[in-house]
N, C-alpha and C positions, 0 to 999 in steps of 0.2 A: 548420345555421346559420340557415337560414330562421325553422324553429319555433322559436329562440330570441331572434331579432330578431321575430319577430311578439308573443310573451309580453311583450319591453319595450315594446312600443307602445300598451299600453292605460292606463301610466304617465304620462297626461296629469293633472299638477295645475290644476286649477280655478280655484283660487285666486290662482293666478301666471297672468300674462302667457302665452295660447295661442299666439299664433302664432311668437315665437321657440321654444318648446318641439315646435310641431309641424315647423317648419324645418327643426330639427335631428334629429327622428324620419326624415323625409322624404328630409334630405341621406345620412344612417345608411345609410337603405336602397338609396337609387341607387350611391353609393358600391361598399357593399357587393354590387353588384350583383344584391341581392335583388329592387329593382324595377330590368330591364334596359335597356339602350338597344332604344327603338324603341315601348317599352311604354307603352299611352295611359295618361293618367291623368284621371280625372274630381271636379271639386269637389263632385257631390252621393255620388258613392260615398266619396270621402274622408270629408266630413263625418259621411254616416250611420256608420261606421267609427267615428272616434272619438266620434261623440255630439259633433258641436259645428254653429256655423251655416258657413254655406258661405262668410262674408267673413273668416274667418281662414286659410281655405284658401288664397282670392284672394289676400291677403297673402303667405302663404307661397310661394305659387308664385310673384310675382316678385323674392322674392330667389332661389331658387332659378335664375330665368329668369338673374337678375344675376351668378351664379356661374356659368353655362353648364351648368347640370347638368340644367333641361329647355327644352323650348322650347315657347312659347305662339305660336298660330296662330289666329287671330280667325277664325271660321268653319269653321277644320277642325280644331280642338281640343288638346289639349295632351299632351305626349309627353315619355318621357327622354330628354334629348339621346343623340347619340352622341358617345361620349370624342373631344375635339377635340385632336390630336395638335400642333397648334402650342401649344395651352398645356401638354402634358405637357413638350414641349421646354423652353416658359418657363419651368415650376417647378424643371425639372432646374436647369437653367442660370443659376438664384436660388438654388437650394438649394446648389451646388457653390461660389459666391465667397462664401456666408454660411458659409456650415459649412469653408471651408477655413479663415477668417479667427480660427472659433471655434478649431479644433485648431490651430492653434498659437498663440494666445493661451494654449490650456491646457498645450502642451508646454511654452513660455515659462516658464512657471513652475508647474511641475505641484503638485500638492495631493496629498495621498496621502490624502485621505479622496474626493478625486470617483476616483482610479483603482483604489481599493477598492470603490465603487458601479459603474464602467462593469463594473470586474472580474464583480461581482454578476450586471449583466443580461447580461452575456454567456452565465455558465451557467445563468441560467434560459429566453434564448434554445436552446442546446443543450439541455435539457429538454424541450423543447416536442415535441409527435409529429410527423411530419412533413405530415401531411394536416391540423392545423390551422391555417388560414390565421387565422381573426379573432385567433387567441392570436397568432402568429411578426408578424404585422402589428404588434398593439398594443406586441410585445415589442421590435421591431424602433423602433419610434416614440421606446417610453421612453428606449431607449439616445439615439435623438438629440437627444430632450427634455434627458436627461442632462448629454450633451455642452454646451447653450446654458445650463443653468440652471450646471453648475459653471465656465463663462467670465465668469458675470453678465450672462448674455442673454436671460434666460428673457420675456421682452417681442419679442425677436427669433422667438425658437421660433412664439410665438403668433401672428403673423404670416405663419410659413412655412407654419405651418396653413391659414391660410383662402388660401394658394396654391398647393395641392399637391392638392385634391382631384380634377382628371381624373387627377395623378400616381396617386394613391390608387385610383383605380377601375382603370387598370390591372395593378395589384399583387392585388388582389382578386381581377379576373376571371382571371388567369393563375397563380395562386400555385402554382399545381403544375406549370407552364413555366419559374420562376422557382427557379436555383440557391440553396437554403436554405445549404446547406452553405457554400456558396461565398461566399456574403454576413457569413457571420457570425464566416467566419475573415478576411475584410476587417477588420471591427468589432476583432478582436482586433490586426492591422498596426497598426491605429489607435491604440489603448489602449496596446501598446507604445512606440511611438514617443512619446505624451506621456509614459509614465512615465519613460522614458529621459530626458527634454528635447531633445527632436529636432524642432525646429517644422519644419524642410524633410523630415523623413520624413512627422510625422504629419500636412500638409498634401498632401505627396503619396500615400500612404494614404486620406485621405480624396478627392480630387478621380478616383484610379481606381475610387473606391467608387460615389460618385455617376455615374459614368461608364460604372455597368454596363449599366444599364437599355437605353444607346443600341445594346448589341448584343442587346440581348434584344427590343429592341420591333420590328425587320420580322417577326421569327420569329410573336411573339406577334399582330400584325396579320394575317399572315396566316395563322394557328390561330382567329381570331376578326372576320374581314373586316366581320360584319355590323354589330358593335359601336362602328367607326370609323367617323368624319364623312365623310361623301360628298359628291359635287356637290349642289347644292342641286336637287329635286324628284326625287331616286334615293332618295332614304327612303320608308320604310313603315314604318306602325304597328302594333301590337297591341293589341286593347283587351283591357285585362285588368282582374282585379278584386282589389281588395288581399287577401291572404289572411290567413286571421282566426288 
């Protein structure tokens, strides 16, 4: 996973606007937990990195700072946050009244061409091997991308996007804690119950979906204690150096 996230990062266009493009490099990889919580980061090694000057960097580090995904420390330098577990709870808990609202809008009146697409990413979710996390991740996305774009929400989805990445990093860092199996025969209760027209099944379907995570995540906390947000001055850094 690493050396394939490191080969896209050299894909900085020029020509286009740097510092959203390096944001988004950036966001990829804490996400992804390629760069970890705890792990410094520096704007002269970034910059040397991608070949750019160090004020796009600055830039990019405080959106990231704005998303909670690292933290800046005037004097003691800058670092990836640790996963802040009251926003994983928030995106849960925005992801479940939006996405119940969508499934049954779509059971409401189901479509037979989006429960022939859900059908779709479902078996190419079941395809997937089971130790690849960035594929069962992105596959797992499409389906709920899916779900909002055949409700006529796909402006909704994009949204849920930019508040679900501590969501996201824990999904990452535990993917092999995290029931595959169990998750994707959820996705199919789901899919069922819209093509049925059952809006009170396929919204309760979806709300035990969204619902999993809250019993997986003490486990996964404590499989990974260092990663979660602490009292404030109980952290520690790592200075690390991006790898090429």
């Amino acid at each position: 996973m690493r050396d394939a996230i490191a080969a896209r990062d050299t894909a900085i266009n020029r020509a286009a606007p740097i510092v959203p493009q390096l944001h988004i490099i950036l966001r990829e990889r804490i996400i992804r937990n390629d760069l970890r919580p705890g792990d410094r980061l520096s704007e002269a090694d970034i910059a040397r990195r991608y070949g750019i000057s160090r004020q796009p960097v600055r830039e990019a580090f405080i959106r990231l700072a704005l998303e909670g995904l690292i933290t800046i420390r005037p004097q003691r330098g800058t670092s990836v946050a640790r996963i802040a577990l009251a926003s994983v709870h928030d995106a849960r808990f925005l992801r479940e009244a939006i996405e119940a609202d969508i499934v049954r809008l779509l059971a409401e009146d189901p479509a037979p061409a989006t429960v022939v697409e859900l059908r779709r990413l479902i078996d190419r979710q079941q395809a997937i091997e089971a130790s690849d996390a960035p594929g069962f991740i992105a596959a797992d996305d499409a389906f709920h991308r899916a779900l909002a774009d055949g409700a006529g929400k796909a402006g909704i989805w994009a949204r849920v996007q930019g508040l679900k990445a501590q969501m996201d990093r824990v999904r990452f860092l535990s993917f092999a804690q995290l029931p595959a199996p169990k998750l994707v025969a959820q996705h199919v209760l789901i899919v069922e119950a819209i093509a049925a027209g059952d809006p009170d099944s396929a919204e309760r379907a979806a709300r035990l979906h969204l619902r999993a995570i809250l019993q997986d995540l003490p486990r996964i906390v404590s499989a990974h204690p260092q990663s979660f947000d602490a009292p404030e001055g109980a952290d520690t850094v790592r200075a690390v150096r991006l790898r090429d």
